[in-house]
N, C-alpha and C positions, 0 to 999 in steps of 0.2 A: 457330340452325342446327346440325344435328348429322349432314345427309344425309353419310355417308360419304364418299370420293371413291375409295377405291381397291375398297372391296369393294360387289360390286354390289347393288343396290336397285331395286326397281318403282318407279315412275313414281305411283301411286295404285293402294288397295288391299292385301290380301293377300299375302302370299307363304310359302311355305313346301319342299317338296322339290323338287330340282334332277331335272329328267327330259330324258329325250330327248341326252344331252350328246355331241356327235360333232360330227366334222371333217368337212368337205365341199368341195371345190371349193376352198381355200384360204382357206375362213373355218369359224370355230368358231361351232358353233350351240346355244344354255343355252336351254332350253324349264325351266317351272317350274310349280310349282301354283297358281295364282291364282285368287283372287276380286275381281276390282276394282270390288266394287260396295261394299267397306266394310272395314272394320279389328278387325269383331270376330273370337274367336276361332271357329277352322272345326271342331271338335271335333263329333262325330256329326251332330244335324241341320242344324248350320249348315256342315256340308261340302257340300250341295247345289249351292252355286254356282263347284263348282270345275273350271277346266280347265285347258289349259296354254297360260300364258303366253308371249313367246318374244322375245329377244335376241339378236346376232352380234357376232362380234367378229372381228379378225384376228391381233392379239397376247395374247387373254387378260385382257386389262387393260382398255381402251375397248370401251364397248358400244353398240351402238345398238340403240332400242328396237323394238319392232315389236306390231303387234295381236294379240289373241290367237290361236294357232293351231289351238289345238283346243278352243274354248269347247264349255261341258255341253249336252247335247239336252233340251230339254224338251219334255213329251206332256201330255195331262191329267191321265192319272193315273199316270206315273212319270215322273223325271226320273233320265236319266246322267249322272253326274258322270266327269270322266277324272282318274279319279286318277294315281299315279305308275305309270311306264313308264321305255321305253326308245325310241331309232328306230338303225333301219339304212338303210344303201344297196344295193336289189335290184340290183344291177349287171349282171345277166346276164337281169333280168328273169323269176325264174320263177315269180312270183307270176302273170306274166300281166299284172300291171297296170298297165305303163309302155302308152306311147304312142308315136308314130313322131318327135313332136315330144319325147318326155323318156321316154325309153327305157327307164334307169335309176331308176325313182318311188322317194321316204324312203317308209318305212312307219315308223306310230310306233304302239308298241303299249300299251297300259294298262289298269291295271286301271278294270272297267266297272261305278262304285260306283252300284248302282240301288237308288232309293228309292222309296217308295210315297207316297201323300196319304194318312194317316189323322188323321181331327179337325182337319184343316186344319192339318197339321204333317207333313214329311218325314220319316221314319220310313227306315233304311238295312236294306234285303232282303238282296240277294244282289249277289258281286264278281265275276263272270265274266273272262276277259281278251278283251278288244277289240282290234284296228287298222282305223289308218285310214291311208291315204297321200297323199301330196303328188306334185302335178305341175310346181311350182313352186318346186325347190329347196328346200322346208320353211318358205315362207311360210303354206301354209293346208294343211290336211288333211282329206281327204272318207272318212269312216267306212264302213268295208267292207261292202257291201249281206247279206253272208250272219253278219256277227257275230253270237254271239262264236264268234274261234278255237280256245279253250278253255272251252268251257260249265261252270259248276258251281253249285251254291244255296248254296256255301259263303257264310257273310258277310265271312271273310277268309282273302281269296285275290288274289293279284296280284302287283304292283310286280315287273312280269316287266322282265328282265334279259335282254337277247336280244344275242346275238355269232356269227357264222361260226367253226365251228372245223372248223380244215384238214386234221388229221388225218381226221378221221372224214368228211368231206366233208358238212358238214350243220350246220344252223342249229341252234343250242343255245338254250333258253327256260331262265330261272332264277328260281322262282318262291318264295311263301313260302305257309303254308297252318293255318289253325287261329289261333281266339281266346284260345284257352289252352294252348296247347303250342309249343315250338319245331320246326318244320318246316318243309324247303327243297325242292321239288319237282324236278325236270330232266327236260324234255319236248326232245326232237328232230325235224326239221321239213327236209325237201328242197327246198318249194315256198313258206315262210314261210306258206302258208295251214290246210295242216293237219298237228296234232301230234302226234303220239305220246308218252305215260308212258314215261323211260326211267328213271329211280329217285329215291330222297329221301336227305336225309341230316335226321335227327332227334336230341332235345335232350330231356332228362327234362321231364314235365307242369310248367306253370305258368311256362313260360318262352315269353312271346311274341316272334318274330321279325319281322322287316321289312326292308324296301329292302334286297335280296340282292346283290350282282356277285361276278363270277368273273373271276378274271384270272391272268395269269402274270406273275411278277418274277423277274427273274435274282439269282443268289447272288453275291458276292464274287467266287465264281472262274469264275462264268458259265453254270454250272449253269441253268434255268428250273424253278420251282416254279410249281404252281400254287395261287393263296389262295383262300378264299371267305368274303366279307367280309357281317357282315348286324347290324344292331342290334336295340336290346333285351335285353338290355345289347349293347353295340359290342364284335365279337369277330372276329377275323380267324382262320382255320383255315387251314392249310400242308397241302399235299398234293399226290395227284396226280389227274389226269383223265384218262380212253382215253376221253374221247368218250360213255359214258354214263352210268359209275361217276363221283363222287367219292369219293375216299377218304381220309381224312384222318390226317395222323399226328403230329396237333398242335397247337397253338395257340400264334399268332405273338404275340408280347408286343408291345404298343402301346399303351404308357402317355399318354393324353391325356385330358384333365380340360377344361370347358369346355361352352359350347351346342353343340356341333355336333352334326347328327342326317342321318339320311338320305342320306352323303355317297354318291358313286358316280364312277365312271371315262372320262372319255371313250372312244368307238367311234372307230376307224377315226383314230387318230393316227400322221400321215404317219410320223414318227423314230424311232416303235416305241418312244414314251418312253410311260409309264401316269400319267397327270395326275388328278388327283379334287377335287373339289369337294360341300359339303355348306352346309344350311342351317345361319343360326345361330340360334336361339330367340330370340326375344325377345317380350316382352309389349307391348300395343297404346298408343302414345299418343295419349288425344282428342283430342290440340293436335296432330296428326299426319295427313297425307294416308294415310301408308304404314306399313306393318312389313313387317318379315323382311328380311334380309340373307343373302347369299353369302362361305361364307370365299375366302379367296386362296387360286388353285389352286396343286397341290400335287404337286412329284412324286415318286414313289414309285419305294423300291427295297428288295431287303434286304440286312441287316445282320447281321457276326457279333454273337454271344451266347454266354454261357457256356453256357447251356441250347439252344445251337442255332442259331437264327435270329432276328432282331430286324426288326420295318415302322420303315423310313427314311422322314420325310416331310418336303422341302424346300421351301421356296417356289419355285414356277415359277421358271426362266431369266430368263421375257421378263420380270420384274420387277426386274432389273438394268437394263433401258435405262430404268427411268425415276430412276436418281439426278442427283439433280442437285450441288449443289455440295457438296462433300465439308469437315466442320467436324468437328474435333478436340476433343472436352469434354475438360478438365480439372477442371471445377467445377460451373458451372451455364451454363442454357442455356435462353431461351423457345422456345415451340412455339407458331408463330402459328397465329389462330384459320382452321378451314377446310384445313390443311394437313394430308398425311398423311408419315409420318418413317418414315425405316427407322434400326435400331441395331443397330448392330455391337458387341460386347462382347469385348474381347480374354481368349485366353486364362489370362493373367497373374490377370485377376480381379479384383474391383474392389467399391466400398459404390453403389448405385444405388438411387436413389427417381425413380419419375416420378409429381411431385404434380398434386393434381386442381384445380380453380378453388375449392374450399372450403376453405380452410386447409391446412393441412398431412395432410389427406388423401393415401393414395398409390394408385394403380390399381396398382403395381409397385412390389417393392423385390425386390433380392439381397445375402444377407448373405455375402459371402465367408468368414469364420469358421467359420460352417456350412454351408458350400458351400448355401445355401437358397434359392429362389426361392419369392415369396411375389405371387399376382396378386389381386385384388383385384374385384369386378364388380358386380353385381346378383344374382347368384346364390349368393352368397357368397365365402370366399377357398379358395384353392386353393394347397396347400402343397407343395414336390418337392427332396430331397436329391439333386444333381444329381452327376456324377462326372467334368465337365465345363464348365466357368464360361463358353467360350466360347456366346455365343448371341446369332440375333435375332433383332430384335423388331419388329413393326412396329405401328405407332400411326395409327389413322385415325377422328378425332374420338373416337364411345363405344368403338371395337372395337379389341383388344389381343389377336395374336396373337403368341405366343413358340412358337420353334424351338430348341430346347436338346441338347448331348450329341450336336453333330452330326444332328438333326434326330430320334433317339432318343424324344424330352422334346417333346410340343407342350400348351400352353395358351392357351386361349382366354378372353378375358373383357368381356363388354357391360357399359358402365356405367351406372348407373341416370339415368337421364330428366332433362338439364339439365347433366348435367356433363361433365370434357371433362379433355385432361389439359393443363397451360398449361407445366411446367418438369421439364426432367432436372438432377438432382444427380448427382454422379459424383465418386467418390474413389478414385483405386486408382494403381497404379505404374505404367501406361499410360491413355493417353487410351483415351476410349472415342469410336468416328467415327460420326459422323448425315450423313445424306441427305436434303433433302427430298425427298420425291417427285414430280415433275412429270409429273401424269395428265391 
């Protein structure tokens, strides 16, 4: 058994980038890319079968599952995949598209990955961006009769980012563009149906980008920047936004090492906190219903730096309510099977291994001597001279997420197929404190 418990997983099938993620009505809504008709990889033509999958929660932690909400359209001779997107709440209706009974309709927008039949194999054309909306709170979505709202023959184009921005009084698109270059699009929109080009922000040839957001995080002293976050390589840009411009004057350091890919923000978060979540990679087991996992949300802030600014990235809040009995290591400690742990690492500092069910294997060690943290996974190890011992960690069967330097430091790591981590060691001039986790 290695199904996680704290970080979320499909039920069967596929999974891959986190879409659609927004608060509504006082539950939090993770739509995702899925294919649950199988576990291999979705990698060009076998991305055909993909839509968005979709989950609620009310605290971030418990999910419950739900059918697919925007499964792909198939025709005879082209099929739409929905790939990654975004969804909003039209709250004033000016799409048009609400009803007397649901006023307010989600639109959820995505890129429109259409493939051809040739030789009796799906072949990927062109990414247009599509929406579809919901009259039903974001249980199902009916694809808009005049798509796409942004037409193109580009073959990559999409993973639109769509946010209200108040200044400007108008819906903001944030899009990516080209196979071989890094390029960020920004299209503006009154009525979320039709958009207007209002400029790009670009990246020397041979750098491909993806899954783009834009958001504000307040400074230290309370300042709001605005970031604009996109992978390929994963790079966060500081700056500022009027509304049509980005402009950049920087880049925010955000050291993190790990699967994580495609991460993105929730919409429409009641406390004005900016929460994100991303896939974690992982490769397929035959002895397996499922792959892909979600990391633990995450929230963001920033941080002094000597060079400026620094991306903070904490575990959620609501992952405090679930410790449960609070145990003081001094030495050693088992980690029963099925269980997920959090770890608290005091400042003071300390010698830590957490071994794996193979011998004296470690997923985890930190050598206080050289202030080191060394992780361990399937992907191989991952090394970080830290300037801060205090950190944690949280263990949930193969998945090993570290928050370091004050959240500074985050590492991620999947362990390979079968193992698991069974015991903390712990030597240092304070205890180190664990929690189980009760999900």
């Amino acid at each position: 058994m290695d199904r996680p418990a704290l970080h979320f997983s499909p039920v069967s099938g596929w999974m891959n980038d986190p879409n659609g993620l927004i608060w509504h009505d006082g539950v939090f809504h993770l739509y995702y890319q899925s294919d649950p008709s199988g576990v291999r990889l979705i990698y060009n033509g076998a991305g055909a079968g993909l839509g968005w999958g979709h989950a609620t929660s009310t605290d971030l932690v418990h999910w419950t599952h739900h059918p697919m909400a925007l499964p792909c359209q198939s025709e005879p001779d082209c099929l739409h995949a929905r790939y990654s997107g975004s969804a909003v709440v039209d709250r004033h209706n000016v799409s048009g598209l609400g009803t007397p009974a649901c006023p307010a309709p989600m639109l959820a927008f995505f890129s429109d990955m259409q493939f051809e039949r040739r030789n009796g194999e799906w072949i990927p054309i062109r990414q247009p961006i599509g929406m579809a909306y919901s009259l039903d709170g974001g249980q199902s979505f009916v694809p808009y009769a005049a798509n796409p709202v942004v037409p193109t023959d580009e073959r990559k184009f999409g993973d639109p980012k769509v946010f209200w921005h108040e200044e400007s009084r108008r819906w903001i698109m944030v899009n990516i563009l080209g196979m071989t270059e890094g390029r960020i699009e920004l299209w503006g929109s009154q009525d979320l149906l039709h958009w207007q080009f209002l400029s790009d922000v670009r990246s020397p040839p041979a750098r491909r980008w993806e899954c783009p957001d834009l958001f504000q995080l307040a400074t230290p002293s309370g300042t709001k920047l605005w970031v604009l976050k996109f992978n390929g390589p994963r790079n966060y840009l500081v700056g500022s936004f009027d509304g049509t411009r980005f402009t950049p004057t920087g880049e925010l350091p955000c050291p993190e090492v790990g699967p994580i890919y495609a991460e993105v923000t929730f919409n429409d978060m009641p406390d004005g906190r900016t929460i994100l979540m991303g896939w974690l990679r992982e490769s397929p087991n035959p002895d397996r219903a499922w792959v892909g996992m979600q990391s633990i949300p995450r929230e963001l802030s920033l941080g002094e730096a000597p060079e400026g600014f620094c991306l903070i990235q904490q575990p959620a809040r609501e992952l405090r309510a679930l410790r449960g009995d609070r145990h003081e290591v001094t030495d050693r400690m088992s980690l029963a099977d099925g269980a997920a742990w959090e770890l608290a690492l005091p400042e003071s500092g300390g010698q830590l291994a957490v071994r794996l069910d193979s011998g004296d294997e470690q997923a985890l060690a930190l050598d206080p001597a050289a202030d080191r943290l060394s992780l361990h996974g399937s992907g191989g190890t991952h090394e970080a001279t830290l300037s801060s011992l205090a950190c944690r960690v949280f263990i949930d069967q193969r998945v090993v997420e570290v928050f370091a330097d004050g959240g500074r430091y985050v590492a991620t790591a999947i362990l390979p197929h079968g193992r698991r981590p069974v015991e903390i060691r712990w030597a240092g001039p304070g205890p180190l404190v664990a929690w189980e986790l009760l999900v």
